[in-house]
C-alpha positions as CSV (number, residue, x, y, z in Angstrom):
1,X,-58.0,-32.8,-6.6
2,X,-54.8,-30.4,-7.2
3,X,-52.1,-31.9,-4.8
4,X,-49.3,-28.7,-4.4
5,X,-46.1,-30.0,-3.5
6,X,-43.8,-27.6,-2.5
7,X,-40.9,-27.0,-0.2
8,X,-42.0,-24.7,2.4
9,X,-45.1,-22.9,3.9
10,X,-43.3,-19.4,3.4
11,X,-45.9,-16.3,3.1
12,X,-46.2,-16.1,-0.8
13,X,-46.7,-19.8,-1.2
14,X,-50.0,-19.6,1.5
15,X,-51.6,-16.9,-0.6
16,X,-51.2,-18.8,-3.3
17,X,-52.4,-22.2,-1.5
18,X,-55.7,-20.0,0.3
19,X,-56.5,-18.9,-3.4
20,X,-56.7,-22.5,-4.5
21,X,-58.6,-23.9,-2.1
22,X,-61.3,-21.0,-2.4
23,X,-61.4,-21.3,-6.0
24,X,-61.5,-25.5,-6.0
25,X,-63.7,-25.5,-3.0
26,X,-61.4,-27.8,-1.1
27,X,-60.1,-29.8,-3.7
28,X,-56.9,-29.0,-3.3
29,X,-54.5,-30.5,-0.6
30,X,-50.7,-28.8,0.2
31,X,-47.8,-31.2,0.7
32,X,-44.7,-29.4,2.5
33,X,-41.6,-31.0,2.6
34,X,-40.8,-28.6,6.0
35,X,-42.7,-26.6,8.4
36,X,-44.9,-27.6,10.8
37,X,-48.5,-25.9,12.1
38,X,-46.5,-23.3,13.9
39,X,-45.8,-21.5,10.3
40,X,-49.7,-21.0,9.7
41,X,-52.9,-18.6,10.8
42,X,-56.4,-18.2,11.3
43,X,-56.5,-17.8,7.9
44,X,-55.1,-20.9,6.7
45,X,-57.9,-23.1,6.1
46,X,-56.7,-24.9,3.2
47,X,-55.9,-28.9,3.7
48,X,-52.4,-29.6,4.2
49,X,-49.3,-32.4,4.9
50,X,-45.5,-32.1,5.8
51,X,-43.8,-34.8,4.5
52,X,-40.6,-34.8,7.2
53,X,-43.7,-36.4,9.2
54,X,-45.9,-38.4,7.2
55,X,-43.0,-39.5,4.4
56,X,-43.4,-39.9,0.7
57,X,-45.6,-43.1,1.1
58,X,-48.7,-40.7,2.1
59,X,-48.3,-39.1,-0.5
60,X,-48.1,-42.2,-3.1
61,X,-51.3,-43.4,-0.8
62,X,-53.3,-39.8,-1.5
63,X,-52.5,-39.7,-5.0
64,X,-53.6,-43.3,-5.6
65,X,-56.7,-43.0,-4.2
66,X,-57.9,-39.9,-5.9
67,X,-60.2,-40.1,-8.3
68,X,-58.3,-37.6,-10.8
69,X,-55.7,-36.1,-9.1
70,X,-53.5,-33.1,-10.7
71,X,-49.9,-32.8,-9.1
72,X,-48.2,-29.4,-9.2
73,X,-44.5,-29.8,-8.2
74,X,-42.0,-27.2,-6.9
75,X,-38.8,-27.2,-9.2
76,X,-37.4,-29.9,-11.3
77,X,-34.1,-30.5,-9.2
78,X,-34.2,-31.3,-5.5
79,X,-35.0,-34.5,-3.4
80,X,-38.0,-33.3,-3.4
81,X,-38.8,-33.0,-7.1
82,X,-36.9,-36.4,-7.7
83,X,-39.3,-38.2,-5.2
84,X,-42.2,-36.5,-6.6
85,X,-41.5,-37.3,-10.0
86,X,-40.5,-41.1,-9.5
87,X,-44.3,-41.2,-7.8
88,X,-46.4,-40.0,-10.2
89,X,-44.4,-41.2,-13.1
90,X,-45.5,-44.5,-11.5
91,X,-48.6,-43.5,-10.7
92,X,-49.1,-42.0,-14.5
93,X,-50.3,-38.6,-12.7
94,X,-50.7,-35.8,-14.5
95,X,-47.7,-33.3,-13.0
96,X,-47.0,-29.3,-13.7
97,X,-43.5,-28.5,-13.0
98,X,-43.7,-24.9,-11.3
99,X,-40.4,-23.1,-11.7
100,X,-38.5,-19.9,-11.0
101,X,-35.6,-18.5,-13.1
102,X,-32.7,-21.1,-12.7
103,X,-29.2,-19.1,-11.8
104,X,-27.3,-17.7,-14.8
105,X,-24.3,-19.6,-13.7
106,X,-21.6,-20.6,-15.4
107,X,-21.8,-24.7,-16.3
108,X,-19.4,-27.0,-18.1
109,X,-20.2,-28.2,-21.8
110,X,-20.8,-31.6,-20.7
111,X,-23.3,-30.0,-17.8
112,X,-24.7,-28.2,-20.3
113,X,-25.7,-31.2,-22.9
114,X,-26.8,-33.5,-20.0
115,X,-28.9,-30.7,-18.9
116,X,-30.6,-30.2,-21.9
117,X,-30.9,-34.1,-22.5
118,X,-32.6,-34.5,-18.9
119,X,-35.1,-31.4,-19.6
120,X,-36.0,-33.2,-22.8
121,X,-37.0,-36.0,-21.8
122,X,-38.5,-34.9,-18.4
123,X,-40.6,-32.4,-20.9
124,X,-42.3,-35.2,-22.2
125,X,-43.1,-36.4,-18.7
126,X,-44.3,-33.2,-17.9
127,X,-47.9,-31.7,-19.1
128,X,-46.9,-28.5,-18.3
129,X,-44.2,-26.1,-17.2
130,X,-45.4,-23.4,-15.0
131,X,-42.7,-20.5,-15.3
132,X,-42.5,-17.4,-12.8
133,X,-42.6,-14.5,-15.1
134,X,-42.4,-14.1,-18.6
135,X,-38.3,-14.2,-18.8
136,X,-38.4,-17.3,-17.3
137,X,-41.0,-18.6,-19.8
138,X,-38.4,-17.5,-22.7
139,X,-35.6,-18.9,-21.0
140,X,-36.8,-22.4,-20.6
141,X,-37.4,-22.8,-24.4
142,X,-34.3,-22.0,-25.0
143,X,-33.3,-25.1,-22.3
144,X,-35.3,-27.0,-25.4
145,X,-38.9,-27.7,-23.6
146,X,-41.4,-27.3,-25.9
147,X,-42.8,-23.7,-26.2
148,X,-46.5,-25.2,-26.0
149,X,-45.9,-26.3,-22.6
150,X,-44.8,-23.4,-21.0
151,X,-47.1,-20.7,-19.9
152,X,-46.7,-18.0,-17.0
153,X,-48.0,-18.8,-13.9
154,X,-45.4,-16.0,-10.9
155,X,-45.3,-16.5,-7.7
156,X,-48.5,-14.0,-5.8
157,X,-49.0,-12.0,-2.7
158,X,-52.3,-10.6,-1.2
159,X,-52.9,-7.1,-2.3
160,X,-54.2,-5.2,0.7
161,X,-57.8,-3.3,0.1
162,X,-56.8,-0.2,1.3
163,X,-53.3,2.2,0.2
164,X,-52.3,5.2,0.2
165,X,-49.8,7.1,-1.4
166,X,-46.1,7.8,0.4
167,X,-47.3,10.4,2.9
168,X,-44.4,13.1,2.4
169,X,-46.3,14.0,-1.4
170,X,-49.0,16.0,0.3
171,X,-47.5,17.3,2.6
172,X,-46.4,21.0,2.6
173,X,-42.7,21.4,1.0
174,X,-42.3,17.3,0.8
175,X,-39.1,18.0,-0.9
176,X,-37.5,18.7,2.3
177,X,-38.1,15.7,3.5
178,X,-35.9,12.9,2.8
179,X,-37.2,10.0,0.6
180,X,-38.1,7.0,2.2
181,X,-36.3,4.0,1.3
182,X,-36.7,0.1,2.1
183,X,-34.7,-3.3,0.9
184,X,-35.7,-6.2,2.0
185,X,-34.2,-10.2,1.9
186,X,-31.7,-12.0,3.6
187,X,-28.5,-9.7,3.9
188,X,-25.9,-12.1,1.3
189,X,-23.8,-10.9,-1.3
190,X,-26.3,-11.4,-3.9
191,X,-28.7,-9.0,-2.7
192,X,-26.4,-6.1,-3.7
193,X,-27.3,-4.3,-0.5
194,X,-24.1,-2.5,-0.5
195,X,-24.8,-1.1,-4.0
196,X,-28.0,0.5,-2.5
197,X,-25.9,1.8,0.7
198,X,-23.6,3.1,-1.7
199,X,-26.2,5.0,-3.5
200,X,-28.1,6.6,-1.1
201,X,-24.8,7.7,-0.1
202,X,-23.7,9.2,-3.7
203,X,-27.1,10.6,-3.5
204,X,-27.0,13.0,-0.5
205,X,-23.0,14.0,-1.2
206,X,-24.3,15.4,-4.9
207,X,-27.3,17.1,-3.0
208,X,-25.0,18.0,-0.2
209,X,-27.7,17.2,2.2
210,X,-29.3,14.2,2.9
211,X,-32.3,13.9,0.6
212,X,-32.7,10.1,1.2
213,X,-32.6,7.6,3.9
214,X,-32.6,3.5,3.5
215,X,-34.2,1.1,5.9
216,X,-33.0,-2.4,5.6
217,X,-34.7,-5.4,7.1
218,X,-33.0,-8.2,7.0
219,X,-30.2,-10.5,8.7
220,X,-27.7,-12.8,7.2
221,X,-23.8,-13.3,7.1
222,X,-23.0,-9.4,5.5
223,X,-24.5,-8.1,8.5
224,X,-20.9,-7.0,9.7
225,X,-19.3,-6.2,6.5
226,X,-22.8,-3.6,5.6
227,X,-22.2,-1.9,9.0
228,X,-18.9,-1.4,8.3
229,X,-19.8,0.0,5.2
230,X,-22.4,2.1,6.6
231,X,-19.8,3.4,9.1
232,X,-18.2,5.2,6.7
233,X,-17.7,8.7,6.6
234,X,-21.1,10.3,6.0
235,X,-23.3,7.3,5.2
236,X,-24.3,6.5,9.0
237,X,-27.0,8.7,9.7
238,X,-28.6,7.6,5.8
239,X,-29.0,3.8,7.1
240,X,-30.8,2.0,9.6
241,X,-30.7,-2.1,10.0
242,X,-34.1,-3.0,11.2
243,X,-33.5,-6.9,11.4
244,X,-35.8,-9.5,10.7
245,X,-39.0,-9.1,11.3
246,X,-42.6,-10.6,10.6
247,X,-44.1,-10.0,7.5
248,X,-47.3,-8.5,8.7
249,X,-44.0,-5.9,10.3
250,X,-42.4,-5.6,7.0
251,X,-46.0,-4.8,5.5
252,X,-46.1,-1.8,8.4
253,X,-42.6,-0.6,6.8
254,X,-44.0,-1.0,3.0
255,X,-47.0,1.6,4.2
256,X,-44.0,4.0,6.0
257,X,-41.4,3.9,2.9
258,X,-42.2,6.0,-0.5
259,X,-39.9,3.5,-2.5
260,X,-38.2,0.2,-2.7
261,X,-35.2,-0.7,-3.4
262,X,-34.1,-4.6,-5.1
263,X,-30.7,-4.2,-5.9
264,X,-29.5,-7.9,-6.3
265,X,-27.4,-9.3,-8.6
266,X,-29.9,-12.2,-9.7
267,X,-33.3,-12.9,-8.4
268,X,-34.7,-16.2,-9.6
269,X,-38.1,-14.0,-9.2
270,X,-38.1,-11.5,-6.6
271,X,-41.5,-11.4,-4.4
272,X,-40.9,-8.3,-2.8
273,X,-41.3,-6.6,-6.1
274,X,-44.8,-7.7,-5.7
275,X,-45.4,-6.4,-2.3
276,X,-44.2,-2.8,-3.1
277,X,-46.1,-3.0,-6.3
278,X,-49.2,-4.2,-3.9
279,X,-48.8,-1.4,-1.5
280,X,-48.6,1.1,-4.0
281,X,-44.8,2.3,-3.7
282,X,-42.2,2.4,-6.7
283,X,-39.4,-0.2,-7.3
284,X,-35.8,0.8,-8.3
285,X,-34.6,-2.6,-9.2
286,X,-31.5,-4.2,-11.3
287,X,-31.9,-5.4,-14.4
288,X,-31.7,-9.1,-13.4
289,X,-34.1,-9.3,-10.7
290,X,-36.8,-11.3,-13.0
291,X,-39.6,-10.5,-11.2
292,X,-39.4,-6.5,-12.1
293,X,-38.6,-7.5,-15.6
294,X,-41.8,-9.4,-15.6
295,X,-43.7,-6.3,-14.4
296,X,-42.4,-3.4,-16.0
297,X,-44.8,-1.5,-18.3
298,X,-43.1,1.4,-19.0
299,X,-45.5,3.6,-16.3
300,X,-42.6,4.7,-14.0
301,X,-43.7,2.3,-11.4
302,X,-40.4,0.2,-11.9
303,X,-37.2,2.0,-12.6
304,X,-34.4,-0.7,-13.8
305,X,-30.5,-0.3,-13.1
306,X,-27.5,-1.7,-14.4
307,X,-26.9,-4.3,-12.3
308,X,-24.5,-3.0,-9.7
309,X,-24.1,0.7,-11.2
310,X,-24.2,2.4,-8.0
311,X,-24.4,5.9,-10.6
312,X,-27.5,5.0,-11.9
313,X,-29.3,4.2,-8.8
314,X,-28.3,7.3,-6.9
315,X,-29.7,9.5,-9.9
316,X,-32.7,7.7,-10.0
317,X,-33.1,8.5,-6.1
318,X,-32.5,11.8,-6.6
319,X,-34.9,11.9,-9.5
320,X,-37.4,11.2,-6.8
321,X,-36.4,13.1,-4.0
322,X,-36.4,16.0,-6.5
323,X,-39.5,15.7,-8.3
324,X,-42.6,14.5,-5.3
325,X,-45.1,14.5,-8.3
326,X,-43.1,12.1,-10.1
327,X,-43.2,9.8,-6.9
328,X,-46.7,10.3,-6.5
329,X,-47.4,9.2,-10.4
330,X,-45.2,6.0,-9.7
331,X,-46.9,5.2,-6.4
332,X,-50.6,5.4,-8.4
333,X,-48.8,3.6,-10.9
334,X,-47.0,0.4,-8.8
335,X,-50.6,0.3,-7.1
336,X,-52.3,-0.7,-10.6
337,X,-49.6,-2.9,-11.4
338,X,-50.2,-4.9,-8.0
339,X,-54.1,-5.2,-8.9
340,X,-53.9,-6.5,-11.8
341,X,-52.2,-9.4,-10.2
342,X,-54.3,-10.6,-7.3
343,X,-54.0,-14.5,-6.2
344,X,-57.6,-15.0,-7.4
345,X,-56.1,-14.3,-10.9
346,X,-53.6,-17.3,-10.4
347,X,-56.4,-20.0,-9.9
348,X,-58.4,-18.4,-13.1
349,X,-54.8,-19.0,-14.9
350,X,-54.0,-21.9,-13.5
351,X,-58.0,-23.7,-14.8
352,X,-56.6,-22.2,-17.9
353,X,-53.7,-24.3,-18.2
354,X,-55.5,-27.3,-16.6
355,X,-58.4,-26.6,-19.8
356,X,-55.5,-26.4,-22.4
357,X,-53.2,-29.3,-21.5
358,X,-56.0,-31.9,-19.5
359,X,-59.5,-31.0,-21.2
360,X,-61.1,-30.8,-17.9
361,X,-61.9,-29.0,-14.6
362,X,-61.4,-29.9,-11.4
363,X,-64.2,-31.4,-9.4
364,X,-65.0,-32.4,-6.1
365,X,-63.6,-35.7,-4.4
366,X,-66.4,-37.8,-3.2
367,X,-65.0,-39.2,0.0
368,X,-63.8,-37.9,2.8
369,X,-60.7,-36.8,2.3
370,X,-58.9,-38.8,5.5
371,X,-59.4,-41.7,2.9
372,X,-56.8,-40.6,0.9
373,X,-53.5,-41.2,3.1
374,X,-54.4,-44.9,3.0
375,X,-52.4,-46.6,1.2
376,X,-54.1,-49.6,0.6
377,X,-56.6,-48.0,-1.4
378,X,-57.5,-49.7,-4.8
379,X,-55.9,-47.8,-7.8
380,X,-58.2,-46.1,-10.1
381,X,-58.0,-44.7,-13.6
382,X,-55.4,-41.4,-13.6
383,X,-55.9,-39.3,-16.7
384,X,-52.2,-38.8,-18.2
């Protein structure tokens, strides 16, 4: 059985869980270390624990008693992870480290080596290291974990059936329309939403008229200091704060922009990149938001800025705003990108990995599955 354990039951990580469980039939049991049944829908079938309730001795009980379990673990350095680890280490379970971008921050020289020392020898505790994007795969073999144990597993969203392309293209004289923009994510510094304010702005004072306007949904502590900025001369009627909202809300707002806008400073991955690419609309990103790096292909459908060169994003705006057929192209374009990626795909990777590093599938558990949050089940044998 593959055993997720992961910090919280945020949107992403439920299309990912819903994949698994369709693809291993049921053998496949989340562990959240927050959340409660509240966070979930109809459509949340898949088996599923919080550990603030049942506590880490569930989970030692569940892995025990399963035949052949398969751990996949959230990060390498939290509370979390440390518990995790310290059970199946003990329990000799076989354990995937699933992993975003770490921060480029800046770290002493004594960090540093006991970093790398800690990696090294977690690697060989580790059979695999699942890495969000293909940067992050080349990063971590720089941290000194060995390149055969890394592969590329990103984080997924569902990709909606239907699309359509942003609605101004075909509609007569589109280009007097202003382009549609949308960021999205908690409003902190490291978002950059002021660089995208500030460029929307720069965009409509060298058209002298407004040729773009930015939604932002959102909240967080530069909620005041944004609307200041926005109540600047000229920028006000540019930019809208629409809050947080629901994600089946923020989908709606995907449908109604014709671009997206990821401006941040660093993005360990960056899932909204995903959801514009999955509804079909371009994404004018910086050049450390990992997730766009991971995607671009060179088809228009990403468009990368220096980070925080408010120049270069306001001319790509108004290379939009000016050019609807070029929009149009990135739209059809974004929407390819987004189906090649469809959770389905991450189970067929993730049987890959499983193949390469264990020799074996997963197969079905042949008790119920109550049985295995007892904790005075006899052991049995754990492939390692």
């Amino acid at each position: 059985m593959i055993h997720l354990v992961i910090r919280e039951p945020i949107a992403y990580q439920r299309t990912l869980c819903r994949a698994l469980d369709q693809h291993y039939r049921g053998d496949f049991l989340a562990w959240f270390a927050i959340g409660g049944e509240s966070d979930f829908d109809a459509r949340d079938q898949f088996q599923r624990r919080f550990l603030r309730e049942t506590g880490f001795a569930k989970l030692f009980g569940a892995l025990r008693a399963d035949g052949k379990p398969v751990v996949i673990l959230g990060g390498w350095s939290s509370q979390l992870a440390y518990k995790t680890l310290l059970i199946t280490s003990a329990l000799r379970v076989p354990t995937l480290i699933w992993a975003d971008h770490p921060h480029p921050r800046e770290r002493s020289l004594i960090f540093k080596k006991l970093r790398l020392i800690y990696l090294r020898f977690f690697s060989r505790r580790a059979v695999a290291f699942l890495a969000c994007g293909a940067p992050t795969v080349e990063h971590l073999a720089t941290l000194g974990i060995p390149r055969a144990k890394i592969f590329n597993l990103p984080y997924w969203v569902e990709v909606p059936t239907d699309w359509s392309a942003p609605t101004g293209v075909s509609e007569e004289n589109p280009a007097s329309k202003p382009l549609r923009l949308l960021a999205i994510g908690r409003l902190v510094s490291m978002k950059g939403f002021d660089v995208a304010i500030r460029a929307v702005e720069l965009a409509n004072q060298s058209a002298d008229r407004r040729v773009a306007e930015l939604s932002i949904i959102g909240d967080g502590p530069e909620l005041e200091s944004l609307k200041q900025l926005v109540d600047s001369p000229g920028v006000g009627s540019s930019v809208t704060f629409k809050g947080r909202l629901d994600n089946s809300v923020v989908c709606e707002h995907l449908r109604e922009a014709d671009a997206v806008i990821v401006p941040s400073t660093f993005e360990p991955y960056g899932v909204v990149v995903l959801e514009a690419l999955a509804h079909g609309r371009p994404v004018l990103a910086s050049d450390q938001v990992i997730a766009a790096l991971d995607r671009a292909d060179e088809s228009g459908a990403i468009r990368l800025h220096r980070v925080s060169d408010v120049n270069q994003l306001a001319a790509q705006i108004k290379m939009l705003t000016d050019d609807r057929t070029d929009l149009h192209e990135a739209s059809d374009a974004a929407r390819k990108i987004g189906e090649l990626w469809k959770p389905e795909r991450a189970a067929q990777m993730l049987q890959g990995i499983l193949n390469e590093r264990l020799g074996r599938e997963i197969t079905s558990v042949d008790h119920d599955p109550e049985e295995l949050y007892q904790p005075n089940v006899q052991p049995t044998s754990n492939a390692s």
